[in-house]
C-alpha angles and dihedrals in degrees: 000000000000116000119223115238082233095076102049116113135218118209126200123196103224091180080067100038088075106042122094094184130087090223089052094045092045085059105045078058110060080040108049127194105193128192124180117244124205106168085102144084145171099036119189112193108197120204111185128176117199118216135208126215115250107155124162138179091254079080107083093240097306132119110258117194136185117215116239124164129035110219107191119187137154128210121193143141126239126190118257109259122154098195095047116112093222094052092048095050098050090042092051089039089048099049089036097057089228122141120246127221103219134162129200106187137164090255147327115011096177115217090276101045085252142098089240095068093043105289122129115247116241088026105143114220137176110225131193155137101248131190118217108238096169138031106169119173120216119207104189117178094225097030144072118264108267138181124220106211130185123189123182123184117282131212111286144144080236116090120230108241151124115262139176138243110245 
C-alpha cells in the first residue's frame, strides 16, 4: 500500500539538540529523546553511491564500475517561525557549527526508536547525525516566510542508514 507524504514523520533528539560535547552527544544518542516535528514540508532524502571505474576488457567494451561511498543527504523547507522548536534548533545548530540527531521515517517512531515507547513496528526510517549545511530564508511578496534547509551526514562513530522499528 502506498504511503501519503503527508503522514511521514520527522523526528528530532532533543536529548541531542542541547549538548556541545562529543561524549554527551554520544550519550543522547544511545538514549534518544524523540519529538515529532511538523514545522516542515517537502522533504527530499538523497542516497548516492559513488563508483569507481574498473573496466576491463572482459566487458565487452562497456564501463564496469564498482560502487564505493555512500553520500546521504536531505533537503526541505520549513516555515519561518521564530518560537518553534524545530526552527530554533537548526538555526542554533546551523550558526553554531553542532551536529543534529534527526529521523525522517514512514510513521510513528515513538521517543525511544521502539514500539514500546509509541513507534509502529515495521516503520522504515533513515537515521543520522547531520550536520546543516544550509539555512536559507525565503521572503516571497505573496508567501510565507520559508527556510530552505539542507543537512548531510556528519562525522560520527554512528553509521548513516535506514533502519526499522521493531
Amino acid at each position: 500500500m502506498a504511503i501519503l507524504g503527508l503522514n511521514a514523520i520527522t523526528s528530532e533528539n532533543t536529548n541531542y539538540s542541547d549538548e556541545t560535547t562529543d561524549a554527551g552527544r554520544a550519550a543522547a544518542y544511545a538514549a534518544p529523546v524523540m519529538a515529532v516535528r511538523t514545522n516542515i514540508r517537502d522533504v527530499t532524502i538523497n542516497n548516492e553511491l559513488a563508483t569507481a571505474d574498473i573496466t576491463t576488457r572482459a566487458g565487452g567494451g562497456y564501463r564496469q564500475v564498482a560502487a564505493t561511498l555512500a553520500e546521504a543527504s536531505i533537503d526541505f523547507q520549513i516555515v519561518y517561525e521564530p518560537s518553534d522548536d524545530f526552527f530554533t534548533n537548526l538555526k542554533n545548530s546551523f550558526e553554531n557549527r553542532y551536529p543534529m540527531d534527526i529521523v525522517f521515517a514512514d510513521g510513528l517512531v515513538g521517543t525511544a526508536l521502539t514500539a514500546a515507547s509509541g513507534g509502529t513496528a515495521g516503520v522504515i526510517y533513515f537515521r543520522s547525525e547531520f550536520v546543516i549545511t544550509n539555512f536559507s530564508i525565503n521572503v516571497g511578496l505573496e508567501e510565507a516566510m520559508t527556510v530552505d534547509v539542507s543537512l548531510q551526514s556528519g562525522f560520527s562513530d554512528n553509521a548513516p542508514g535506514f533502519l526499522v522499528i521493531a
